[in-house]
C-alpha positions, 0 to 999 in steps of 0.5 A, a space after each residue: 504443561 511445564 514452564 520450559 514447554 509453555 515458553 518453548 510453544 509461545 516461541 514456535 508459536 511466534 515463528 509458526 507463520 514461517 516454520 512451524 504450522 502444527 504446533 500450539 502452546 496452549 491446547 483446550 484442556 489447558 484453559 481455564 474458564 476466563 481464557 475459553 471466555 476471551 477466546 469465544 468473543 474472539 471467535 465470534 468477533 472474527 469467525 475468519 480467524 486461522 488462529 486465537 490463543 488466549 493465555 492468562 500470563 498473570 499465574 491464573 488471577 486473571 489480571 493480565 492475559 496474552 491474546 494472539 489472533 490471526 485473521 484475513 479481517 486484519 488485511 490492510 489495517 495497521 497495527 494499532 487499528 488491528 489492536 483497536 479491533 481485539 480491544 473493542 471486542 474485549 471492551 467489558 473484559 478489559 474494565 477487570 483486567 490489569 493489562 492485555 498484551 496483544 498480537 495480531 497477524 494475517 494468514 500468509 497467501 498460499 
């Protein structure tokens, strides 16, 4: 995936809740063995999740990722218990990591 492609999906990602509900910017194959771990924790720390994105933003050392989860289990929580949660989850992962950008969000009612 180029780099112009990589911003251009993060970008549609971040407006999808209200434009876009089809695109990804990142797709399973793309992932590498660290990523597919986070976001396998994830999946089982919020099994109703509608999306989690896992991305290595540190060129593929591992020191810093990306993390996108939405989920009904953030309803009515603030922001920074929603963090709280994805941090709790990735407790162990963290301790190697130099840093870890979250975004949480929850589904919009249709």
């Amino acid at each position: 995936m180029s780099l112009c492609n990589r911003y251009l999906g993060r970008f549609l990602l971040r407006l999808s809740k209200y434009e876009v509900t089809t695109y990804r910017w990142m797709s399973e194959a793309a992932s590498n063995p660290e990523e597919v771990k986070l976001k396998d924790l994830l999946r089982n720390r919020f099994p109703a999740a509608t999306a989690i994105e896992v991305q290595d933003i540190s060129g593929g050392c591992g020191a810093m990722y990306e993390v996108w989860v939405e989920s009904t289990d953030f309803k009515g929580l603030s922001r920074v218990k929603q963090h709280k949660l994805i941090t709790q989850t990735l407790k162990q992962e963290i301790k190697d990591m130099h840093g870890l950008r979250i975004t949480t969000s929850v589904p919009e009612e249709t």
